[in-house]
Each structure stands twice: as C-alpha cells, then as structure tokens.
N, CA, C and O atoms as a CHARMM CRD file, in Angstrom:
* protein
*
  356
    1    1 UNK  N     73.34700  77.06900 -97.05400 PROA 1      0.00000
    2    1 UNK  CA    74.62300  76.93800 -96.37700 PROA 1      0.00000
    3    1 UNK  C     75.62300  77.88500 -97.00100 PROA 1      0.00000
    4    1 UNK  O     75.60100  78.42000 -98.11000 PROA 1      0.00000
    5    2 UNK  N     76.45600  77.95800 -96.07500 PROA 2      0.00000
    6    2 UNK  CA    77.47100  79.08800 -96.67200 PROA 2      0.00000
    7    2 UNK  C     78.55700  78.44600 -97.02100 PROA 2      0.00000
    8    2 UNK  O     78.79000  77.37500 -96.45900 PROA 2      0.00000
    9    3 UNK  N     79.57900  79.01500 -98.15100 PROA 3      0.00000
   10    3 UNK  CA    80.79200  78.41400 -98.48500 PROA 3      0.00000
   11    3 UNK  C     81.79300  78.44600 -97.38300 PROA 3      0.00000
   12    3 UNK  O     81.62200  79.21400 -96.43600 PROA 3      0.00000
   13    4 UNK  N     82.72500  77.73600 -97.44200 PROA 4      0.00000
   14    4 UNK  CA    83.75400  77.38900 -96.72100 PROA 4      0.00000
   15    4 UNK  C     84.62400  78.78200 -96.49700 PROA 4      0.00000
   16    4 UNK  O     84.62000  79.63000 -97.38900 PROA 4      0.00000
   17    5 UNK  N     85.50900  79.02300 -95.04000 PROA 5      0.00000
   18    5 UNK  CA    86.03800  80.34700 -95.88900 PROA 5      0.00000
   19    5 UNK  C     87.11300  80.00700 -97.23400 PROA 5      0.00000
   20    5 UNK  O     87.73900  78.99900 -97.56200 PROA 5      0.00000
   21    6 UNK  N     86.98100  81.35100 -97.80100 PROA 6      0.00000
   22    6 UNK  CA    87.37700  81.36800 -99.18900 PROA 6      0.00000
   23    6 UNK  C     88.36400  82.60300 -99.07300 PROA 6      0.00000
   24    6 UNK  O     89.07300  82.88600-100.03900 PROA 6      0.00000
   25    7 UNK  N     88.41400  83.27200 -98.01000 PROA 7      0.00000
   26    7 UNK  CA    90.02800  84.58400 -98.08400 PROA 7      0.00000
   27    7 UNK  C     90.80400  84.04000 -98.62200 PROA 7      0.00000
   28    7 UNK  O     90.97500  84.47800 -99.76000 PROA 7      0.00000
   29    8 UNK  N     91.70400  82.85300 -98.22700 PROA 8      0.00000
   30    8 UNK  CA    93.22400  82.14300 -98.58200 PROA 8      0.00000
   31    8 UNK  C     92.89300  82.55600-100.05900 PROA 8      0.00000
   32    8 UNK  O     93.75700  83.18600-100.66900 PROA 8      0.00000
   33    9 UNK  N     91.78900  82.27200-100.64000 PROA 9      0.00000
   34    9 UNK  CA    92.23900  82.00700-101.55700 PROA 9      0.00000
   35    9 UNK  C     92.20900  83.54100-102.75700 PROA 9      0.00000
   36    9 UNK  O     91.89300  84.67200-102.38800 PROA 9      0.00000
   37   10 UNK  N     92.58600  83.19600-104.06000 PROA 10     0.00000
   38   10 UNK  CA    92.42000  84.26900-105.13100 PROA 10     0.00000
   39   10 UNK  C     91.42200  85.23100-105.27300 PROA 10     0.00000
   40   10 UNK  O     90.52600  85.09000-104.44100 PROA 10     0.00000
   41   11 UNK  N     91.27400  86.15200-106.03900 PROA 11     0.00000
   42   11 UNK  CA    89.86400  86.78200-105.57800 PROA 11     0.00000
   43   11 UNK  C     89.22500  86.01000-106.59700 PROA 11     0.00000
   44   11 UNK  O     88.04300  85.87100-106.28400 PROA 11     0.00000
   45   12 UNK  N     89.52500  85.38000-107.81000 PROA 12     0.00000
   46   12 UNK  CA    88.79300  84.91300-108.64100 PROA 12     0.00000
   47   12 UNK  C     88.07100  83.60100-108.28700 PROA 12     0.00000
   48   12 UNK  O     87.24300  83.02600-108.99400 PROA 12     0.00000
   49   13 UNK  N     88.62500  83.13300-106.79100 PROA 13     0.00000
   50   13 UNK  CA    88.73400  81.70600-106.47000 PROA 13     0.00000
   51   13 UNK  C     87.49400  81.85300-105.56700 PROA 13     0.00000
   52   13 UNK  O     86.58400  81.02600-105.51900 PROA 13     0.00000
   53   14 UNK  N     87.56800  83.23200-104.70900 PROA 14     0.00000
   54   14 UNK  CA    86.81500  83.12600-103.40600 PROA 14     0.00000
   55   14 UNK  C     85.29600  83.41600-103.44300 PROA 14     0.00000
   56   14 UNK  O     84.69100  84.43400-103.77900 PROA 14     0.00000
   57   15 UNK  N     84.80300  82.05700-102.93800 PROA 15     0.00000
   58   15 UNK  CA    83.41000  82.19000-103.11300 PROA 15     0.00000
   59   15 UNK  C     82.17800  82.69400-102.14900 PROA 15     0.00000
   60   15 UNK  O     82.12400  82.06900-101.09100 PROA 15     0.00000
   61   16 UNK  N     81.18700  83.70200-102.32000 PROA 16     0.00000
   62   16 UNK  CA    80.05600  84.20700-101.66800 PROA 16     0.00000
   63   16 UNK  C     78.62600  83.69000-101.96700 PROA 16     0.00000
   64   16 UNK  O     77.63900  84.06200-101.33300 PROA 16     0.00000
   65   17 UNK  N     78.59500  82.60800-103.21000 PROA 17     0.00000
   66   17 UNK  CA    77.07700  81.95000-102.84700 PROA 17     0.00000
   67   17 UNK  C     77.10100  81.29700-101.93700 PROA 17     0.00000
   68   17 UNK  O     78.10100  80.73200-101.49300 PROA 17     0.00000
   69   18 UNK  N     75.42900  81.23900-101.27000 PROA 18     0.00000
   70   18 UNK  CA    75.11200  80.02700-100.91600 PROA 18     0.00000
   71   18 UNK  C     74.33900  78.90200-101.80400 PROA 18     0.00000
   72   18 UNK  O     74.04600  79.08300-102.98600 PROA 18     0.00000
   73   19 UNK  N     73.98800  77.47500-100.92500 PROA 19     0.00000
   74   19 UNK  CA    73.70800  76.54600-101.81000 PROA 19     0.00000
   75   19 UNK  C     71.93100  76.02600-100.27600 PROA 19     0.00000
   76   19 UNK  O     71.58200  75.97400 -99.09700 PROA 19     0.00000
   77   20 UNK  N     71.67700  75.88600-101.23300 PROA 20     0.00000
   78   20 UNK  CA    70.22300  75.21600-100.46400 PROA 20     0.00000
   79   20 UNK  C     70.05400  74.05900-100.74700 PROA 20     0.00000
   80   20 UNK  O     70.29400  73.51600-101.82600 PROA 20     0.00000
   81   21 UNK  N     69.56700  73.53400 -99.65400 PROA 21     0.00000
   82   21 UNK  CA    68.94800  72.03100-100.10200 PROA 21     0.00000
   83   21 UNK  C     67.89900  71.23900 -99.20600 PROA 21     0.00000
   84   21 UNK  O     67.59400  71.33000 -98.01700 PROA 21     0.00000
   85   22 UNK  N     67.48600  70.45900-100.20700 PROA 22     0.00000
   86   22 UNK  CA    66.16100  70.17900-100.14300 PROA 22     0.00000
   87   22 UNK  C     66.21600  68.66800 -99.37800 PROA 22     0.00000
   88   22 UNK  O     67.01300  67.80100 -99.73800 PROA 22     0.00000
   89   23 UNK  N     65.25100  68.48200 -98.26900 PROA 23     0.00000
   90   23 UNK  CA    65.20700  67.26600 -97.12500 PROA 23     0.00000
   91   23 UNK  C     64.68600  65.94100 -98.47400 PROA 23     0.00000
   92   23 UNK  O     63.59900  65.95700 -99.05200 PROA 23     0.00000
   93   24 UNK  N     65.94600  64.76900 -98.72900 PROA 24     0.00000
   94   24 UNK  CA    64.94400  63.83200 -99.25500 PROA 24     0.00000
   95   24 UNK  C     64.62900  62.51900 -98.26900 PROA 24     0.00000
   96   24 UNK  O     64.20600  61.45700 -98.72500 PROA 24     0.00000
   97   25 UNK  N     64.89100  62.74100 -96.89000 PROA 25     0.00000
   98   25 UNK  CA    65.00600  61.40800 -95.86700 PROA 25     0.00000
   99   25 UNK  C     63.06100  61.52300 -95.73700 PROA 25     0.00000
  100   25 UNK  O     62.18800  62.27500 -96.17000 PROA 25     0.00000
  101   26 UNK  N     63.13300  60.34100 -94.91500 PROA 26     0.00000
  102   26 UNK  CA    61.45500  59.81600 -94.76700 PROA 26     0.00000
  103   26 UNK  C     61.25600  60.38100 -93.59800 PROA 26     0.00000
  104   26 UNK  O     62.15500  60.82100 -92.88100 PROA 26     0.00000
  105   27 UNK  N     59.59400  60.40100 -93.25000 PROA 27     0.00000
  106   27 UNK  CA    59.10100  61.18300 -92.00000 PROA 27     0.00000
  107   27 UNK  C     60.08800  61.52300 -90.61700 PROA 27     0.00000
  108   27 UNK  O     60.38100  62.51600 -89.95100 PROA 27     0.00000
  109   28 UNK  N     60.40100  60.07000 -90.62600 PROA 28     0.00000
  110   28 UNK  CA    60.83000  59.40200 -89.14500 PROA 28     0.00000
  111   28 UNK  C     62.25700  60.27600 -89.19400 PROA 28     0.00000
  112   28 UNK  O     62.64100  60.90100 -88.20500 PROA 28     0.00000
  113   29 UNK  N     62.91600  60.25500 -90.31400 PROA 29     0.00000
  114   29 UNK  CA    64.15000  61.17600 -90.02000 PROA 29     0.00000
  115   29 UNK  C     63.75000  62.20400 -89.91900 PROA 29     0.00000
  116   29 UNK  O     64.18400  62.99300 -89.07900 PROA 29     0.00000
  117   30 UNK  N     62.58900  62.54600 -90.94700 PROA 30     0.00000
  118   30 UNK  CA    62.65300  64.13300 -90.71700 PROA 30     0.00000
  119   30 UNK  C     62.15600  64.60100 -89.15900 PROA 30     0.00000
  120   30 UNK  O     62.65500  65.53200 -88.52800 PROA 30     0.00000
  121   31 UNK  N     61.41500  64.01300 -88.84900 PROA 31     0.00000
  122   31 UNK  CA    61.21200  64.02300 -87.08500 PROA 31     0.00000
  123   31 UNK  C     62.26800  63.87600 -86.21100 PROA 31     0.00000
  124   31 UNK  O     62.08400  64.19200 -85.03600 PROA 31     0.00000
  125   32 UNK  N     63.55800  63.37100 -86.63900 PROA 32     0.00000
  126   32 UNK  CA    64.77900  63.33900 -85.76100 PROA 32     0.00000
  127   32 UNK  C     65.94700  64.45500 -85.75100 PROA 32     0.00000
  128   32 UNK  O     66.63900  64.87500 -84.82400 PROA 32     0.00000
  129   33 UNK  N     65.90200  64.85600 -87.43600 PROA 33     0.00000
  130   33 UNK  CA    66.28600  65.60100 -87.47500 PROA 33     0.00000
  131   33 UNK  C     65.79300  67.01400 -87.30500 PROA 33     0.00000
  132   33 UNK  O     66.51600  67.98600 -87.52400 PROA 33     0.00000
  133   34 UNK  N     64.23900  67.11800 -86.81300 PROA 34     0.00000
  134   34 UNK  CA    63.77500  68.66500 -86.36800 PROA 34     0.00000
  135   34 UNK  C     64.00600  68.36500 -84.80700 PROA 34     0.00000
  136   34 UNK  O     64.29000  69.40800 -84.21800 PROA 34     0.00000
  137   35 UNK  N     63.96500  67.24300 -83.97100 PROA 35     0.00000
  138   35 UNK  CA    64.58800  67.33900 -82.52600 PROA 35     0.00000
  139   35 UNK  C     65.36500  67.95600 -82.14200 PROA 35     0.00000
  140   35 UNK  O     65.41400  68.76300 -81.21400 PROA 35     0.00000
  141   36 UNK  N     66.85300  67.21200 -83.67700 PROA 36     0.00000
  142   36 UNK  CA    68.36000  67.72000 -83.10100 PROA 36     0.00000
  143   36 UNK  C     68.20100  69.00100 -83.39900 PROA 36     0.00000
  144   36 UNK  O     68.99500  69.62500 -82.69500 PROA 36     0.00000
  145   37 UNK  N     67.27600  70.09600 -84.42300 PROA 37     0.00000
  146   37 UNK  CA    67.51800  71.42200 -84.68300 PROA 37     0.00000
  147   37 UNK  C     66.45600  71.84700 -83.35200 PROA 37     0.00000
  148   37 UNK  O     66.57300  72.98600 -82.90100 PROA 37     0.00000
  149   38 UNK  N     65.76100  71.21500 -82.94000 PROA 38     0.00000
  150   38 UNK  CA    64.78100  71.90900 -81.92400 PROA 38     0.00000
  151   38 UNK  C     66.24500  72.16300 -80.64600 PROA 38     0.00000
  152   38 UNK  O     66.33000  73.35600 -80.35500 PROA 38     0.00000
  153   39 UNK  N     67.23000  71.34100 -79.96900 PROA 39     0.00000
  154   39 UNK  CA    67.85900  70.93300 -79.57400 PROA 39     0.00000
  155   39 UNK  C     69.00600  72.73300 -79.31000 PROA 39     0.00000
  156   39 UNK  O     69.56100  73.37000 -78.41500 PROA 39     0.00000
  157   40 UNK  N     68.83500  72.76300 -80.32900 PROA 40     0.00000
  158   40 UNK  CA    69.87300  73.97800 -80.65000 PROA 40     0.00000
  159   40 UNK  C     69.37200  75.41600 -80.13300 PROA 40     0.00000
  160   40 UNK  O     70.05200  76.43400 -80.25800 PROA 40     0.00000
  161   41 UNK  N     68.00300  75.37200 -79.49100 PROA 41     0.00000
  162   41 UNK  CA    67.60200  76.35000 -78.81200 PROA 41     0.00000
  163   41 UNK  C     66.52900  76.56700 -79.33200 PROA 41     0.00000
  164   41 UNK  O     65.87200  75.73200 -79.95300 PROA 41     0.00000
  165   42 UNK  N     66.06900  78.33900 -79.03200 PROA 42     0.00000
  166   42 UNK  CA    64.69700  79.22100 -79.58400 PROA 42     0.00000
  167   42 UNK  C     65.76700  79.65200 -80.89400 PROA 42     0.00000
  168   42 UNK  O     65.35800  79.46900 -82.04100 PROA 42     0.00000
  169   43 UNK  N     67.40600  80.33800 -80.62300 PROA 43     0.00000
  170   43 UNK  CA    67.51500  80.38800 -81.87400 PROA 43     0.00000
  171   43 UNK  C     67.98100  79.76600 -82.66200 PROA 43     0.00000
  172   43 UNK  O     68.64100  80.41700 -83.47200 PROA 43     0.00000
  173   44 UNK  N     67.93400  78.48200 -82.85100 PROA 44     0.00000
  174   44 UNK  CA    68.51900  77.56100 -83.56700 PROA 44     0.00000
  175   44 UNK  C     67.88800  77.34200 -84.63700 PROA 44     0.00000
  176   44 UNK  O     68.32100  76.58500 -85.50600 PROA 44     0.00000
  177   45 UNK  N     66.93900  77.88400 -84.70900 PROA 45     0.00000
  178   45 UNK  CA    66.04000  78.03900 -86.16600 PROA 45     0.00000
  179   45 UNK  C     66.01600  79.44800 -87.03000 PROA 45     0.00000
  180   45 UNK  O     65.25700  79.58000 -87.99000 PROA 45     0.00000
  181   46 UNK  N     67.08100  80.67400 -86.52000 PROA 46     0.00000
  182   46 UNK  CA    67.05800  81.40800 -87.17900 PROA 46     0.00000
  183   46 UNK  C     68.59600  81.45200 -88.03300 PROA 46     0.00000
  184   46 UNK  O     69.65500  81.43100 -87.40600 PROA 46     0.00000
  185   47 UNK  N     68.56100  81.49500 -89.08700 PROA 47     0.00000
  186   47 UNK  CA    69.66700  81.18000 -89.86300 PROA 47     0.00000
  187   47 UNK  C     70.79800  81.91900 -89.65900 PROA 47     0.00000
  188   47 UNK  O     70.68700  83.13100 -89.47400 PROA 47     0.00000
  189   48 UNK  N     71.95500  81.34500 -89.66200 PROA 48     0.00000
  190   48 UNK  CA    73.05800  82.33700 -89.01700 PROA 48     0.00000
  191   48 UNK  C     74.45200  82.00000 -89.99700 PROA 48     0.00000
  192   48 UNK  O     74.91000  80.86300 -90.10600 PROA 48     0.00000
  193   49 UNK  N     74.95100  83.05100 -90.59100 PROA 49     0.00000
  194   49 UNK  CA    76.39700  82.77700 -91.41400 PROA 49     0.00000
  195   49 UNK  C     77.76500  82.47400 -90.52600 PROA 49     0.00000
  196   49 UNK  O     78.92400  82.29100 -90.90000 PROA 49     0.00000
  197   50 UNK  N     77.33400  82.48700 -89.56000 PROA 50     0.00000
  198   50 UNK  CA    78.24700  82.17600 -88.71900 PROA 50     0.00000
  199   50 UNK  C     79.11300  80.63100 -89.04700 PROA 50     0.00000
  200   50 UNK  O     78.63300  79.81700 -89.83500 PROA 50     0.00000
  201   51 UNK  N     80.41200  80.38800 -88.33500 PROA 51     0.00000
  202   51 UNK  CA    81.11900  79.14100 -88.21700 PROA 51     0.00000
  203   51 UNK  C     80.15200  78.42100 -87.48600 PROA 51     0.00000
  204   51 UNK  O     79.24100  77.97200 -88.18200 PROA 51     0.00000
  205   52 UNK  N     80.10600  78.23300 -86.52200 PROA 52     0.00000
  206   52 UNK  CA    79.63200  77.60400 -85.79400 PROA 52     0.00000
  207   52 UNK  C     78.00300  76.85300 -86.22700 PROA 52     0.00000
  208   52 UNK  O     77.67600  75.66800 -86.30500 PROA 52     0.00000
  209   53 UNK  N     77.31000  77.98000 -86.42500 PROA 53     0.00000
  210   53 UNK  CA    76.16700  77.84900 -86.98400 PROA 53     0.00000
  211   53 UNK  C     76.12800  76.55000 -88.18700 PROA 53     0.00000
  212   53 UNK  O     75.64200  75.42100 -88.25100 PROA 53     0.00000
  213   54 UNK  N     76.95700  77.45900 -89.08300 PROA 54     0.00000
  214   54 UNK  CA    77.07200  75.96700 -90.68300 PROA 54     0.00000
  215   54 UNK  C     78.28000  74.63800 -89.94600 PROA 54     0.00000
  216   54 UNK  O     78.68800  74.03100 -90.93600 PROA 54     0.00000
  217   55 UNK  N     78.71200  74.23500 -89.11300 PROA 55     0.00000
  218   55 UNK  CA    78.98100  73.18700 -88.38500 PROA 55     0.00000
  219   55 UNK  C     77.76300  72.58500 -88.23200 PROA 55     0.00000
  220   55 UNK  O     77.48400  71.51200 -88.76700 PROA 55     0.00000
  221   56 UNK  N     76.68700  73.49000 -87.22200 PROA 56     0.00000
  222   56 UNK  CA    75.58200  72.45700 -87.06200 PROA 56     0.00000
  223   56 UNK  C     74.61400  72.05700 -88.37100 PROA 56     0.00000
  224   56 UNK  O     73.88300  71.08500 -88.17700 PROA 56     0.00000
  225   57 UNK  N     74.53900  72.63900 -89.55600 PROA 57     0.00000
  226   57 UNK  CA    73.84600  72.28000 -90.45800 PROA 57     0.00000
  227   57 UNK  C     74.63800  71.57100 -90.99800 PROA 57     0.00000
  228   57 UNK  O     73.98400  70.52900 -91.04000 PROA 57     0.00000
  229   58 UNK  N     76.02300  71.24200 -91.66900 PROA 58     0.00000
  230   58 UNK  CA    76.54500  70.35100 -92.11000 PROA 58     0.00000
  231   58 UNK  C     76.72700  69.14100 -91.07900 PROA 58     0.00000
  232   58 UNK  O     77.32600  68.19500 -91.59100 PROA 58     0.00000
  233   59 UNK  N     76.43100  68.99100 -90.03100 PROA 59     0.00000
  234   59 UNK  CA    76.14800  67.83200 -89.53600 PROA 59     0.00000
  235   59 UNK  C     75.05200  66.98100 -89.51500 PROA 59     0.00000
  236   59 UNK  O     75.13400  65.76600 -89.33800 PROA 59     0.00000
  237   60 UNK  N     73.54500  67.90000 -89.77900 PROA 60     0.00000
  238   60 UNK  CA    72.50700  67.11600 -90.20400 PROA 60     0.00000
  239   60 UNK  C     72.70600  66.75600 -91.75700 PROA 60     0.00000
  240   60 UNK  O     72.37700  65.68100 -92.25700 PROA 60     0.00000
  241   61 UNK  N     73.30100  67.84200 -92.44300 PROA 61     0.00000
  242   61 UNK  CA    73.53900  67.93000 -93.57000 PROA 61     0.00000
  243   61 UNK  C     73.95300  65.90700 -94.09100 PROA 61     0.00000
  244   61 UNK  O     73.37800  65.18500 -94.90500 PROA 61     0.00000
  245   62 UNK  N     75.03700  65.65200 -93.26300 PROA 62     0.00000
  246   62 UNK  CA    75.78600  64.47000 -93.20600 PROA 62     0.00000
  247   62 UNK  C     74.78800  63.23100 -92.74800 PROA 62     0.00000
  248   62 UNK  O     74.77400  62.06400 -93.14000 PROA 62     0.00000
  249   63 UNK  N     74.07900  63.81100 -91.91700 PROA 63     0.00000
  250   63 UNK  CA    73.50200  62.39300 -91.01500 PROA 63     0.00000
  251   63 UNK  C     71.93300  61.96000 -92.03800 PROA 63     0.00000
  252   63 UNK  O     71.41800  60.87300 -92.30100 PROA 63     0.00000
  253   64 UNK  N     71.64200  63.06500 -92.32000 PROA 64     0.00000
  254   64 UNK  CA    70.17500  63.01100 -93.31400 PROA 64     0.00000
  255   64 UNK  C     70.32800  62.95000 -94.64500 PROA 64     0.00000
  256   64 UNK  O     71.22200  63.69600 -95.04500 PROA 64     0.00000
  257   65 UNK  N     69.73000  62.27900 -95.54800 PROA 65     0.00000
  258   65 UNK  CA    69.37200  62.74200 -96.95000 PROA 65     0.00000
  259   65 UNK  C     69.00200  64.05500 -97.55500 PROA 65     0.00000
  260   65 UNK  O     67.90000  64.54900 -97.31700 PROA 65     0.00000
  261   66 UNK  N     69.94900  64.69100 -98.39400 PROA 66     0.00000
  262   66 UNK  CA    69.11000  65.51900 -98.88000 PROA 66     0.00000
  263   66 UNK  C     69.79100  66.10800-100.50400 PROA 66     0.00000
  264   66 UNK  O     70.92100  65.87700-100.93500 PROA 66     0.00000
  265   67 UNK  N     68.72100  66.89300-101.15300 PROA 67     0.00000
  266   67 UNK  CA    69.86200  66.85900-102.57000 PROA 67     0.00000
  267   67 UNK  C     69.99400  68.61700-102.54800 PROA 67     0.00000
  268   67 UNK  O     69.54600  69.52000-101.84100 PROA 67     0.00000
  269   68 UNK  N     70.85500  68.51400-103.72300 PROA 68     0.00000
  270   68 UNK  CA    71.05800  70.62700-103.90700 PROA 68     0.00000
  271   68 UNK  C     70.18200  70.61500-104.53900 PROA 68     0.00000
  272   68 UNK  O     69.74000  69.88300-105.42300 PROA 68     0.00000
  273   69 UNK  N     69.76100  71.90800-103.83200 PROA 69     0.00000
  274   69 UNK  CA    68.66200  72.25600-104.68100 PROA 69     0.00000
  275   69 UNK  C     68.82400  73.89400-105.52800 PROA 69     0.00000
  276   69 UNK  O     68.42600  74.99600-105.14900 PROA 69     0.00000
  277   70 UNK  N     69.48600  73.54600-106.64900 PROA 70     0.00000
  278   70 UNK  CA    70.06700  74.47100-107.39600 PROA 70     0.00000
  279   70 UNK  C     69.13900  75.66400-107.62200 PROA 70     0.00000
  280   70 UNK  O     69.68000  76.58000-108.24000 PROA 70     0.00000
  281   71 UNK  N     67.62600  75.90600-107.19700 PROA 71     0.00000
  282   71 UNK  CA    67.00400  76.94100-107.59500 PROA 71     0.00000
  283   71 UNK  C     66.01500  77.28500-106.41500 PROA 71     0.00000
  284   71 UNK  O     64.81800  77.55400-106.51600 PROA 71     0.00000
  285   72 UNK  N     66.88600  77.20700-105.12100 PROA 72     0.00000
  286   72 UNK  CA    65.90600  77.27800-104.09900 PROA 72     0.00000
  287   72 UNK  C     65.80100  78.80100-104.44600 PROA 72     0.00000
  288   72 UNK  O     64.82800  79.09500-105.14000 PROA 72     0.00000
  289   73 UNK  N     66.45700  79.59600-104.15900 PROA 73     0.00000
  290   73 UNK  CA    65.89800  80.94700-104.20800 PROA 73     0.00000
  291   73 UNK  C     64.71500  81.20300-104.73300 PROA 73     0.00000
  292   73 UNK  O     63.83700  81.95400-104.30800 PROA 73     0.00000
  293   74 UNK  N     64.73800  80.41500-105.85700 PROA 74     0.00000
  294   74 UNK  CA    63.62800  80.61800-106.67300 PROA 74     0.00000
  295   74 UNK  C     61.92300  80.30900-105.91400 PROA 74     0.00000
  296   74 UNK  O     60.78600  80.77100-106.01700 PROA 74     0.00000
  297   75 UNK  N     62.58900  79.32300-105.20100 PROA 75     0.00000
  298   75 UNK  CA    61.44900  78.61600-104.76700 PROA 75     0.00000
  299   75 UNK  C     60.32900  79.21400-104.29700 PROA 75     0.00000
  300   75 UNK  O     59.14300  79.05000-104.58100 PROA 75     0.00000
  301   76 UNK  N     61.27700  80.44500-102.99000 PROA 76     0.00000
  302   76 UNK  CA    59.81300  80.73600-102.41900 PROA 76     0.00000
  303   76 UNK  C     59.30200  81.86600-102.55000 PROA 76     0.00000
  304   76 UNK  O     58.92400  82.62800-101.66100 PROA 76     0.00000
  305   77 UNK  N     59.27100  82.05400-104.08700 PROA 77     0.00000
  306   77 UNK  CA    58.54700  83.04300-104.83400 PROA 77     0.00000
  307   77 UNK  C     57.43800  82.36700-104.97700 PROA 77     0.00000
  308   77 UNK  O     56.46700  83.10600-104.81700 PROA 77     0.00000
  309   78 UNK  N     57.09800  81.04800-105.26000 PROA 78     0.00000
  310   78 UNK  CA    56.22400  79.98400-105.66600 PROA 78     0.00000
  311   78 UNK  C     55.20300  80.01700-104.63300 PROA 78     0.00000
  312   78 UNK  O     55.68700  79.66500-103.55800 PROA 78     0.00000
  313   79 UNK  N     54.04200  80.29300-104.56600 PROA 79     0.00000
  314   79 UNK  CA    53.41600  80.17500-103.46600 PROA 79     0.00000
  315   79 UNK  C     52.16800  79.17500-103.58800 PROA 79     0.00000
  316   79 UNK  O     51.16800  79.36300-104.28100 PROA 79     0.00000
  317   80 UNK  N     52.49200  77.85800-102.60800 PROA 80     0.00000
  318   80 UNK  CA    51.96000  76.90400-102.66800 PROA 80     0.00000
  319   80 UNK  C     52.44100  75.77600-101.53900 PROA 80     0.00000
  320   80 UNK  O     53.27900  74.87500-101.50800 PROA 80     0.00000
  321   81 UNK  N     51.35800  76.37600-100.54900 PROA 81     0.00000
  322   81 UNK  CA    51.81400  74.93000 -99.18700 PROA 81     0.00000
  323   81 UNK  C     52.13300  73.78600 -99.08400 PROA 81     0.00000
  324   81 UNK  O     52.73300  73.46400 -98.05800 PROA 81     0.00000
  325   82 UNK  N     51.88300  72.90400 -99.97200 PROA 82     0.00000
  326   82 UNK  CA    52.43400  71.40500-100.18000 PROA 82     0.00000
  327   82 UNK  C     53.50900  71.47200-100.40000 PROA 82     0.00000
  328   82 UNK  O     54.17100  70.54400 -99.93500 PROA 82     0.00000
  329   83 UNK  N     54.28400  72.55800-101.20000 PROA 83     0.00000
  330   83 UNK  CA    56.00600  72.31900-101.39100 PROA 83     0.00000
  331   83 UNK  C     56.59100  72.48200-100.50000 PROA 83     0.00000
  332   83 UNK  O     57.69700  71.94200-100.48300 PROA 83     0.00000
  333   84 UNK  N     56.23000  73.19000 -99.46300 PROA 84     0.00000
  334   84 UNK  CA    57.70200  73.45600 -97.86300 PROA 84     0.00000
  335   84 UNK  C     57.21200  72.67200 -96.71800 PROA 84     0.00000
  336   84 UNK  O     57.70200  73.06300 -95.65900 PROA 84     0.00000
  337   85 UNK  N     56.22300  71.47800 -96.58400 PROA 85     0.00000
  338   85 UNK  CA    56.27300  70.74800 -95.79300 PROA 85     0.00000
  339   85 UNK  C     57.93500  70.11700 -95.15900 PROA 85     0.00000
  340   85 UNK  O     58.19700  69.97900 -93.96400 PROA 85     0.00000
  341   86 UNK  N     58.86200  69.81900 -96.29100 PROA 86     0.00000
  342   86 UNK  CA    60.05100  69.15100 -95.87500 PROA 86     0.00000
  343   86 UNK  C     61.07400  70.01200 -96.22600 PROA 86     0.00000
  344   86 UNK  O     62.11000  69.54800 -95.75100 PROA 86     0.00000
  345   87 UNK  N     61.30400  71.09600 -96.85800 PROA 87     0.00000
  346   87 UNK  CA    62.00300  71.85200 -97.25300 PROA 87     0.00000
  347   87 UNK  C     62.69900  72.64100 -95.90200 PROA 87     0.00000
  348   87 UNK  O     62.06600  73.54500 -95.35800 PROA 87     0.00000
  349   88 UNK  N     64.06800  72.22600 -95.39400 PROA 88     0.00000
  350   88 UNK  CA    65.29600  72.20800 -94.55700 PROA 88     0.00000
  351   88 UNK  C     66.23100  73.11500 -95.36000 PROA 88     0.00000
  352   88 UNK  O     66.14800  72.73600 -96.52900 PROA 88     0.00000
  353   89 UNK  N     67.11200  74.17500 -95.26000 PROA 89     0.00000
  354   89 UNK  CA    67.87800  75.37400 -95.38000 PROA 89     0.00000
  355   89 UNK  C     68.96500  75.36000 -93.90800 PROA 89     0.00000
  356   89 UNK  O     69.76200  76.27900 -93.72000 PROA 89     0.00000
C-alpha cells in the first residue's frame, strides 16, 4: 500500500515507502475477500499507486485480518510455494 499523500507536509515529513501485508483471516474470508478483488475487474489485480486504487485495498484492508509485514520485499526473493498461498499486497 502506498502512503497517504504526504506533499502538505515537510520534506523531512513526506513519505515514499510502501508497507505490505500479509492475509491472517481464515479460508472462508480469504474466499470473500478474492470475490470482492475479483469484483474490481481483469484489472483489479494489477497493482496501481493510484487514489482510488489504495481506497479499494484499504477497504479489504479494514474488513479482513491481516498483519504488516515489515519484510515483504524480502519475501519474494524466497522461493518456495507454500508461502504465497495467502499472501494479499
């Protein structure tokens, strides 16, 4: 997800990471919540910095479980299929 805008503010203030995070809800959500992203189109699965775009992820963001996952980048250097079964960005 992308930060909030950050112009208003200082340059020391204004922030350009993003933050990832990792799905911790059970099957059944995670099946509800790939509907509502199926929902969003063909491109609703390609990631977009857009406003609009991080509206719709901070709304599953809200409705689902999930934690930061402070070293996603890292992650998918890791190569190993059992870890991105639930793994949501």
């Amino acid at each position: 997800m992308e930060p909030e805008d950050t112009t208003q503010r200082t340059a020391n203030l204004q922030q350009t990471n993003t933050s990832g995070y990792k799905f911790k809800g059970s099957i059944q959500e995670f099946l509800e919540a790939q509907k509502i992203v199926d929902s969003w189109g063909v491109e609703g699965k390609i990631y977009k910095p857009t406003r609009e775009y991080q509206h719709l992820l901070r709304e599953i963001l809200i409705r689902y479980k999930y934690r930061l996952d402070t070293n996603f980048a890292k992650m998918d250097r890791i190569v190993h299929p059992g870890m991105f079964t639930h793994n949501v960005r």
